[in-house]
PQR file of N, CA, C, O and H, with PARSE charges and radii, in Angstrom:
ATOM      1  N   UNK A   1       3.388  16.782  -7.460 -0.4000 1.5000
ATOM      2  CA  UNK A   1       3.791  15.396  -7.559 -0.0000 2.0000
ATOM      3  C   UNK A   1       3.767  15.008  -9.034  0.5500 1.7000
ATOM      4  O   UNK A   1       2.730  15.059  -9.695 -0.5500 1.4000
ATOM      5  N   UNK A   2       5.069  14.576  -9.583 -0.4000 1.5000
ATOM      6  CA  UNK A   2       4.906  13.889 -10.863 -0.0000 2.0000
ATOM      7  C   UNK A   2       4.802  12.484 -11.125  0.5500 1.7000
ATOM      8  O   UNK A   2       5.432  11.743 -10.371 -0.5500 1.4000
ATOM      9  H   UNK A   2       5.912  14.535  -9.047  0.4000 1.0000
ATOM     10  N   UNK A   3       4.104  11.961 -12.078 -0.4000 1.5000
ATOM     11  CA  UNK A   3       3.630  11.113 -12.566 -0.0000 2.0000
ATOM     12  C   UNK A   3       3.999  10.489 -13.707  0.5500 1.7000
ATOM     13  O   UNK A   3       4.465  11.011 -14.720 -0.5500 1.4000
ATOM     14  H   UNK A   3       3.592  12.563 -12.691  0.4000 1.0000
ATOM     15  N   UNK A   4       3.709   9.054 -13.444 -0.4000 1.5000
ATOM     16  CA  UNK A   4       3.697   8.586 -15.334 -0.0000 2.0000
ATOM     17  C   UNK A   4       2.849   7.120 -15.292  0.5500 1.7000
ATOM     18  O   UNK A   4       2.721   6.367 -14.326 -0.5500 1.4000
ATOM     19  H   UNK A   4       3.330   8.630 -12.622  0.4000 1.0000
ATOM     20  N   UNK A   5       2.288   6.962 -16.730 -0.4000 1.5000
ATOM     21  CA  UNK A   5       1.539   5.948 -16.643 -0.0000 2.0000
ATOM     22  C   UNK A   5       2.322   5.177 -17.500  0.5500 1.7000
ATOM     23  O   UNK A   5       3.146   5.740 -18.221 -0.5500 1.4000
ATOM     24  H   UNK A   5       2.392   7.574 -17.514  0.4000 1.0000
ATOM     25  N   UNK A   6       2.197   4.116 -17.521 -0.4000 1.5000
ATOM     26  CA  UNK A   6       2.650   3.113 -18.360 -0.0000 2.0000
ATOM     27  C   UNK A   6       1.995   1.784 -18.554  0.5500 1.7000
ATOM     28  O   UNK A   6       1.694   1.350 -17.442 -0.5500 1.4000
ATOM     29  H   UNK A   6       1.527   3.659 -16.936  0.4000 1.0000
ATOM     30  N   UNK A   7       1.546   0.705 -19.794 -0.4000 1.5000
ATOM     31  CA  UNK A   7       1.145  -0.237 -20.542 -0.0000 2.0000
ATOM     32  C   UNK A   7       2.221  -1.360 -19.686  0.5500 1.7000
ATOM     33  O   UNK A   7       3.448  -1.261 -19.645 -0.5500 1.4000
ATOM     34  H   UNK A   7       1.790   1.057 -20.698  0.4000 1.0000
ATOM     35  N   UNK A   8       1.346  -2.476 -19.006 -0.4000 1.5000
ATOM     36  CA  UNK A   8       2.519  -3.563 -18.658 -0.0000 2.0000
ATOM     37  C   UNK A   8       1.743  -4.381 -18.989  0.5500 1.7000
ATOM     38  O   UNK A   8       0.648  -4.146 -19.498 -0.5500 1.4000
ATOM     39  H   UNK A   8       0.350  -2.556 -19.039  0.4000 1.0000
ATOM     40  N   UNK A   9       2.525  -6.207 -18.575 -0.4000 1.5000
ATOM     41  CA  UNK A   9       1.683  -6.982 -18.848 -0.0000 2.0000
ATOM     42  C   UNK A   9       2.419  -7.739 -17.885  0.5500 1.7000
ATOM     43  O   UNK A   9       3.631  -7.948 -17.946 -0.5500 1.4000
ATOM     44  H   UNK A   9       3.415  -6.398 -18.161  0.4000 1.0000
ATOM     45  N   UNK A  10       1.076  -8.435 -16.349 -0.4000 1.5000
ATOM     46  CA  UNK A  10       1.204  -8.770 -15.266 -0.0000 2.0000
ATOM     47  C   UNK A  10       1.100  -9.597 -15.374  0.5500 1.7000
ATOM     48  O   UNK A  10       1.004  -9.626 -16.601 -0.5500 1.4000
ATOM     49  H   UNK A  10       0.092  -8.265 -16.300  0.4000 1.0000
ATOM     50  N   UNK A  11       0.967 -11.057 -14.909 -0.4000 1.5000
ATOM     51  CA  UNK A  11       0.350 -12.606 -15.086 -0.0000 2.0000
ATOM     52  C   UNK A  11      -0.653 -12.665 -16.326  0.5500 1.7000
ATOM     53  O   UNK A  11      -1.829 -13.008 -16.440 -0.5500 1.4000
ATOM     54  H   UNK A  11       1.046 -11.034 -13.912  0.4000 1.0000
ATOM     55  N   UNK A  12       0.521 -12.083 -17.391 -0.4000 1.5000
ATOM     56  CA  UNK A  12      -0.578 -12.307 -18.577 -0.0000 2.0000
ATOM     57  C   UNK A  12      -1.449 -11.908 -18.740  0.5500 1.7000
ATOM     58  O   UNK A  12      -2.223 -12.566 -19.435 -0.5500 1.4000
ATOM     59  H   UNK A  12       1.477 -11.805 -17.298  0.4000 1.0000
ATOM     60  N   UNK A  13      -1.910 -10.554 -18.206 -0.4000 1.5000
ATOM     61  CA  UNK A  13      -2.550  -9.706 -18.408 -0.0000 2.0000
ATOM     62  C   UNK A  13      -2.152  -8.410 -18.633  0.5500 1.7000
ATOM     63  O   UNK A  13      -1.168  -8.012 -18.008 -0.5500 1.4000
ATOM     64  H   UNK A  13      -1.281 -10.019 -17.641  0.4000 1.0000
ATOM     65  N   UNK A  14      -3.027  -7.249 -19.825 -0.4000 1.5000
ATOM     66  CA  UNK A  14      -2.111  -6.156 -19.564 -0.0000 2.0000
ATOM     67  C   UNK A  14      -2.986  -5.076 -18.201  0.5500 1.7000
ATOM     68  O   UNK A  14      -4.125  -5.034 -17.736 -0.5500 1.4000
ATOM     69  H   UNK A  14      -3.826  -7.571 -20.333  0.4000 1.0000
ATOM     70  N   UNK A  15      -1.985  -4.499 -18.019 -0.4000 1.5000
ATOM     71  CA  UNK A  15      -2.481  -3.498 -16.944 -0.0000 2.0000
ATOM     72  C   UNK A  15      -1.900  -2.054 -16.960  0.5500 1.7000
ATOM     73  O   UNK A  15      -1.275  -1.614 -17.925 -0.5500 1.4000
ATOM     74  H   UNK A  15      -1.060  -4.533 -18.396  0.4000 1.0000
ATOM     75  N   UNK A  16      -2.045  -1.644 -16.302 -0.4000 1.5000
ATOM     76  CA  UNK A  16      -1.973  -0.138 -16.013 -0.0000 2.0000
ATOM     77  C   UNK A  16      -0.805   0.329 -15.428  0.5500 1.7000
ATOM     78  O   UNK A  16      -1.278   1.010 -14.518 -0.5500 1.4000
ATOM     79  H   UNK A  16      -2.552  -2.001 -15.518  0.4000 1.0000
ATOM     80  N   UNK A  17      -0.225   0.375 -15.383 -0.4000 1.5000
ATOM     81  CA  UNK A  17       0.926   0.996 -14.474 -0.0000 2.0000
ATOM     82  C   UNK A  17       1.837   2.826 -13.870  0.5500 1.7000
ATOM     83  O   UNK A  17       2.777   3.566 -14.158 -0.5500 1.4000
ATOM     84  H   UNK A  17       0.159  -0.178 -16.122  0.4000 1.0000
ATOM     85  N   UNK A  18       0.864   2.707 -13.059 -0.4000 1.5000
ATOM     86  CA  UNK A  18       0.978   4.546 -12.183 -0.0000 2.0000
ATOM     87  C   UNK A  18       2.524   4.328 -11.728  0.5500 1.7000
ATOM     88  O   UNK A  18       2.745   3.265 -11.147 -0.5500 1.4000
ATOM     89  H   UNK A  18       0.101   2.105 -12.825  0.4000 1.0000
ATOM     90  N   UNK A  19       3.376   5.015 -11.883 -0.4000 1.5000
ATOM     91  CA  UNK A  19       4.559   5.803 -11.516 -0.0000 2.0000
ATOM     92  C   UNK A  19       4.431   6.946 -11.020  0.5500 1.7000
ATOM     93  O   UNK A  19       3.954   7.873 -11.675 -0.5500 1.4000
ATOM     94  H   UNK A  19       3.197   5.878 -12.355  0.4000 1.0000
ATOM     95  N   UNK A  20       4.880   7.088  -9.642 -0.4000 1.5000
ATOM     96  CA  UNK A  20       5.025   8.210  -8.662 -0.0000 2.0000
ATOM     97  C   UNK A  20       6.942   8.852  -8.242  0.5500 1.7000
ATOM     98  O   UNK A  20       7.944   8.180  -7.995 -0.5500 1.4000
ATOM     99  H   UNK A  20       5.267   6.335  -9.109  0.4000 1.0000
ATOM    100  N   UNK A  21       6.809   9.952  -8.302 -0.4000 1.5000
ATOM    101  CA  UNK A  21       8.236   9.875  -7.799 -0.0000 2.0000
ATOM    102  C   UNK A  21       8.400   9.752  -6.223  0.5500 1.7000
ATOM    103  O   UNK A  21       7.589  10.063  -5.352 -0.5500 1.4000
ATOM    104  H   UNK A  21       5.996  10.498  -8.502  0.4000 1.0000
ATOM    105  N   UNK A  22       9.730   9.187  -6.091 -0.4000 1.5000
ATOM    106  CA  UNK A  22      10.033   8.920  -5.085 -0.0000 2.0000
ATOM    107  C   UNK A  22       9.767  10.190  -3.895  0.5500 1.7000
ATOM    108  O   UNK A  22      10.031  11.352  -4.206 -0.5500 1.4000
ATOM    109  H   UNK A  22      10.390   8.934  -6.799  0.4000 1.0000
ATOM    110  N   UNK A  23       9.429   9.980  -3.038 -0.4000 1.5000
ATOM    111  CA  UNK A  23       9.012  10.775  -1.858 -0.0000 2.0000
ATOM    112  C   UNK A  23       9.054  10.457  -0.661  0.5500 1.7000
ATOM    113  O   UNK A  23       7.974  10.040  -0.242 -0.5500 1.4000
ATOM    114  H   UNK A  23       9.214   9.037  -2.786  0.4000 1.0000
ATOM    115  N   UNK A  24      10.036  10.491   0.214 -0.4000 1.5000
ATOM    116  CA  UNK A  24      10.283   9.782   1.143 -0.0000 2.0000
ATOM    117  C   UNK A  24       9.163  10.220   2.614  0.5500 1.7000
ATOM    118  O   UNK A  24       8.837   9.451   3.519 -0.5500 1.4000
ATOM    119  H   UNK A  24      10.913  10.830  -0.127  0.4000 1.0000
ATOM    120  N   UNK A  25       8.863  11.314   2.490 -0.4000 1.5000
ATOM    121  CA  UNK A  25       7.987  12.083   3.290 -0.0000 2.0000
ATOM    122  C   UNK A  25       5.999  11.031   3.140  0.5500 1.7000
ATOM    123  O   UNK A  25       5.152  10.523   3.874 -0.5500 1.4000
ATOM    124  H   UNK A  25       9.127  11.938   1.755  0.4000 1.0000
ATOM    125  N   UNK A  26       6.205  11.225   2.040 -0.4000 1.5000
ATOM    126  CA  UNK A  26       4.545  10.648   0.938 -0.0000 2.0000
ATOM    127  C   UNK A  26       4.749   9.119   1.532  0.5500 1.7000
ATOM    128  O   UNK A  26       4.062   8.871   2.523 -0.5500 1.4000
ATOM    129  H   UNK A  26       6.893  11.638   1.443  0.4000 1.0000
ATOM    130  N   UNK A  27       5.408   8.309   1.161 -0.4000 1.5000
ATOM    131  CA  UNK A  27       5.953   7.038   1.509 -0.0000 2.0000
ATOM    132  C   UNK A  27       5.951   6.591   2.522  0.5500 1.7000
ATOM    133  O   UNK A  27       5.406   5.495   2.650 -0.5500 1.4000
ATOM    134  H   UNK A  27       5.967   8.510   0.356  0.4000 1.0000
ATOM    135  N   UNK A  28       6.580   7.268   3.728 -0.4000 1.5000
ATOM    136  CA  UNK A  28       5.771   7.346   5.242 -0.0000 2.0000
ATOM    137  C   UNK A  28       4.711   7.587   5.886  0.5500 1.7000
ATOM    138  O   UNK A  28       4.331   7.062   6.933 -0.5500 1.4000
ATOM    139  H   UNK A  28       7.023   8.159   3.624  0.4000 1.0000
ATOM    140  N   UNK A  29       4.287   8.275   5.354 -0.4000 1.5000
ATOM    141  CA  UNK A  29       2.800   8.478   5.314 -0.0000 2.0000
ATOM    142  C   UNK A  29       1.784   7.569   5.538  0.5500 1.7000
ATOM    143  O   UNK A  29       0.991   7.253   6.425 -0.5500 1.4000
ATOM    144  H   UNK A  29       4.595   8.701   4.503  0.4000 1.0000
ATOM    145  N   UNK A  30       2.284   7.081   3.731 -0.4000 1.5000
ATOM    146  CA  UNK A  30       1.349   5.606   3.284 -0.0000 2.0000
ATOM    147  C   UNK A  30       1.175   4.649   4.197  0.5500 1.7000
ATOM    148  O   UNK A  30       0.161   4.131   4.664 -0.5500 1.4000
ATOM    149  H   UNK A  30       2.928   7.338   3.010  0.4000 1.0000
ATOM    150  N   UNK A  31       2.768   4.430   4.454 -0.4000 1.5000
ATOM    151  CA  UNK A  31       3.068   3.409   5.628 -0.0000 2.0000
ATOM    152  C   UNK A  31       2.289   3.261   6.813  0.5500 1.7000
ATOM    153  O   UNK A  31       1.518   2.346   7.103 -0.5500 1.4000
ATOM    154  H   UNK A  31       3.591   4.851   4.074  0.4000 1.0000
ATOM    155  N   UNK A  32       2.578   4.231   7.426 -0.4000 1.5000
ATOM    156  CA  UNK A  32       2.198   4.581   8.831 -0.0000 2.0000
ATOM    157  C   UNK A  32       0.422   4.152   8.976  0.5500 1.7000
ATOM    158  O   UNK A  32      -0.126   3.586   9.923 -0.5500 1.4000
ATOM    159  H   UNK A  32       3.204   4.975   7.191  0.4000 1.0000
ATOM    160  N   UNK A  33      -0.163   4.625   7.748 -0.4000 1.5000
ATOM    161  CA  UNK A  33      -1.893   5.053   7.120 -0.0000 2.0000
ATOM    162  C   UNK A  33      -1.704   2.905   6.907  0.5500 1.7000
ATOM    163  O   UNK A  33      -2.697   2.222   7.158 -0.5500 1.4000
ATOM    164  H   UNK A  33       0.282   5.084   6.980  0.4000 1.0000
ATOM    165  N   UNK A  34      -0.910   2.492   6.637 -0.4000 1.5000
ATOM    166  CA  UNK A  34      -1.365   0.786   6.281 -0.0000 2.0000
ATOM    167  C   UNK A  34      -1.289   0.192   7.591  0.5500 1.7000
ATOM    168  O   UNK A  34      -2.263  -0.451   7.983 -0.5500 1.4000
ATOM    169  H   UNK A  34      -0.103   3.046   6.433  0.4000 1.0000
ATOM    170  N   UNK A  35      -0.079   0.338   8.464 -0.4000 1.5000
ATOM    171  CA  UNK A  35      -0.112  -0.233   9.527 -0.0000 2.0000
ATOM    172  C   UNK A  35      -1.152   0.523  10.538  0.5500 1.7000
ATOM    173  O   UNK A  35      -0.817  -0.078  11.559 -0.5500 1.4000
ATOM    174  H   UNK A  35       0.712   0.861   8.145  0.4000 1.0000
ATOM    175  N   UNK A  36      -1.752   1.047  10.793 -0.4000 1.5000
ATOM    176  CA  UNK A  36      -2.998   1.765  11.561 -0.0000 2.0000
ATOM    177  C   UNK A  36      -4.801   0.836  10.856  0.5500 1.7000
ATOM    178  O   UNK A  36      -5.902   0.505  11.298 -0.5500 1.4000
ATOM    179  H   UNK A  36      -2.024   1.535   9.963  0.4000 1.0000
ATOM    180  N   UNK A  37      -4.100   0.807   9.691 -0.4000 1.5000
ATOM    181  CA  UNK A  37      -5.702  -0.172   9.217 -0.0000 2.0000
ATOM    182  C   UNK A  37      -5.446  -1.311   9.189  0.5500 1.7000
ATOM    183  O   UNK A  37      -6.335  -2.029   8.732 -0.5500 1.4000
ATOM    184  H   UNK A  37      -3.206   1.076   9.332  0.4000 1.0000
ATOM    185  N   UNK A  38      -4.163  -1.980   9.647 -0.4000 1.5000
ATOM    186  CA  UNK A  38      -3.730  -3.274   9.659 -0.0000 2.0000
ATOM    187  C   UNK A  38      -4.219  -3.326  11.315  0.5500 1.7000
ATOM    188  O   UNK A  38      -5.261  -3.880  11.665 -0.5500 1.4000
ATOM    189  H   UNK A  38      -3.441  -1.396  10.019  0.4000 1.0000
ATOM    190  N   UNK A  39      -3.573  -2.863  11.959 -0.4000 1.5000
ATOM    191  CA  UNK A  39      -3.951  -2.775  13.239 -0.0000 2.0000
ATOM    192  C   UNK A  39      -5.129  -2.480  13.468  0.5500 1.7000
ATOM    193  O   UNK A  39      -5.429  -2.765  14.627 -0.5500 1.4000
ATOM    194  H   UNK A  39      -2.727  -2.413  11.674  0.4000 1.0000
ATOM    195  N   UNK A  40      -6.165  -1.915  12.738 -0.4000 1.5000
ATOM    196  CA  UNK A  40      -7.346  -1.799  13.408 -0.0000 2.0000
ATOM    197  C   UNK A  40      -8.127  -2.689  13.062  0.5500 1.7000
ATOM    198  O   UNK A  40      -9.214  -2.737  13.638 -0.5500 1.4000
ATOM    199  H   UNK A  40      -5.922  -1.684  11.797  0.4000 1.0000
ATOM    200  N   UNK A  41      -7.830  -3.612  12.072 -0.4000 1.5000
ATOM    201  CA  UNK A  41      -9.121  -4.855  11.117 -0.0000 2.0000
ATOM    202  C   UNK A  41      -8.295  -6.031  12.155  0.5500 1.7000
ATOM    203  O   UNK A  41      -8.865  -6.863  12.860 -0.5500 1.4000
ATOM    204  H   UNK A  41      -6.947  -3.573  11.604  0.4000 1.0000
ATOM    205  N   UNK A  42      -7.259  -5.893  12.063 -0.4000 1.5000
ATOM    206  CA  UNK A  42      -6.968  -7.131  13.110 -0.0000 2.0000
ATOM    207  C   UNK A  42      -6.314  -7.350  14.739  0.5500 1.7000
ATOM    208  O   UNK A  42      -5.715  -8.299  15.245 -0.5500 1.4000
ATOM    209  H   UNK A  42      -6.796  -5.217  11.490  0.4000 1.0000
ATOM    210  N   UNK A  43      -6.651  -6.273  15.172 -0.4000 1.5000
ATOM    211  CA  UNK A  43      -5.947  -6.134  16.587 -0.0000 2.0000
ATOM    212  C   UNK A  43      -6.181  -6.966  17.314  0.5500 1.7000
ATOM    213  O   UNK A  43      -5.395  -7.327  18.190 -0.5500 1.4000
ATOM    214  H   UNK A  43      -7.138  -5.502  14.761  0.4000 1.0000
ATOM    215  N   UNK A  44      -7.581  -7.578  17.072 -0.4000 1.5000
ATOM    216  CA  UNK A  44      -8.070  -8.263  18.418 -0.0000 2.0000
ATOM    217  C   UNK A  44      -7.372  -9.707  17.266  0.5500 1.7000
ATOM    218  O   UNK A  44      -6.628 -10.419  17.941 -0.5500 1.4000
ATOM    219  H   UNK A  44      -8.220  -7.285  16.361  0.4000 1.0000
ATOM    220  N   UNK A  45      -7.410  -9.874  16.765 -0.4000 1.5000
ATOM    221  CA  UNK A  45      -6.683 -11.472  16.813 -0.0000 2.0000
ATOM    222  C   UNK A  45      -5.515 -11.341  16.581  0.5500 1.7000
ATOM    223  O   UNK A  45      -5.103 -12.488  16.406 -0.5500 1.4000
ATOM    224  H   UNK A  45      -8.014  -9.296  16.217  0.4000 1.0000
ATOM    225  N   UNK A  46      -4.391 -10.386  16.422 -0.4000 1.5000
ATOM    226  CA  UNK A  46      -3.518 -10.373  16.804 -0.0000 2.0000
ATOM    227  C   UNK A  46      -2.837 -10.609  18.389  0.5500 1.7000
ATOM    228  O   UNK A  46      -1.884 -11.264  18.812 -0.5500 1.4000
ATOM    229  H   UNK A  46      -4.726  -9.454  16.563  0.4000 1.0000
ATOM    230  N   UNK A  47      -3.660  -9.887  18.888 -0.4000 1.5000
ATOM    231  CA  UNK A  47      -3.344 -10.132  20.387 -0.0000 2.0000
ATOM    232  C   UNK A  47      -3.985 -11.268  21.217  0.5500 1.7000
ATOM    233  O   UNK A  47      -5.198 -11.426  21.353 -0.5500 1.4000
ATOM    234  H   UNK A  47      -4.434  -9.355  18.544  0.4000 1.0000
ATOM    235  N   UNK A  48      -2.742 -12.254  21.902 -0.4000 1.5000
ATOM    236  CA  UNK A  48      -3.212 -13.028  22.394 -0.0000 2.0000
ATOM    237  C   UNK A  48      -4.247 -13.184  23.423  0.5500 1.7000
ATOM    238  O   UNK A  48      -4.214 -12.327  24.306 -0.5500 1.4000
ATOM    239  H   UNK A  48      -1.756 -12.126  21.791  0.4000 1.0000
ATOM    240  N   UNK A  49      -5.166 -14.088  23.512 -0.4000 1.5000
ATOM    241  CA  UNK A  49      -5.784 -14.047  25.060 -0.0000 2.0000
ATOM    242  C   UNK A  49      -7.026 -13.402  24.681  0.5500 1.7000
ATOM    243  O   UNK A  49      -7.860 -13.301  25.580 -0.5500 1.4000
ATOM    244  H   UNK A  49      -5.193 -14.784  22.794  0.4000 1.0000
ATOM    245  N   UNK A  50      -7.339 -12.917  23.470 -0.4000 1.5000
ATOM    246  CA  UNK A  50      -8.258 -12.586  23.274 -0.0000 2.0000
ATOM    247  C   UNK A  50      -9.422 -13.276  22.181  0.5500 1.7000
ATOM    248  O   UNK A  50      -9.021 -13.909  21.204 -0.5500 1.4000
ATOM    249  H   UNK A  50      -6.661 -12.999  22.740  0.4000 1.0000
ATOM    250  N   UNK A  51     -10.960 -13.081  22.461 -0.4000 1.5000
ATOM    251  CA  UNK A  51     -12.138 -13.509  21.652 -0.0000 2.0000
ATOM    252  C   UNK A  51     -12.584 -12.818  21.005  0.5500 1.7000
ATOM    253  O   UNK A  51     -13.557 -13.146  20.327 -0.5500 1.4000
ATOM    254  H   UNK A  51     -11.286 -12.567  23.254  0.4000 1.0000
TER
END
């Protein structure tokens, strides 16, 4: 996997900035890995009818 870092400056601050190449495989992944911890910190108040 290649990389690059780069110097930005965010809300007026500077920061860091990681560059990944595109990876459509890696990217799904991520995805899949956010919505599974999205779903697990909030399932129960997502779903109605429930305390």
């Amino acid at each position: 996997m290649t990389w690059k870092a780069k110097m930005i400056i965010h809300k007026k601050e500077k920061r860091i900035a990681v560059y990944f190449e595109k990876n459509a495989e890696l990217i799904a992944r991520k995805k899949k890995a956010y919505r599974f911890s999205v779903e697990s910190n909030f399932g129960s108040l997502a779903s109605p009818g429930h305390s």
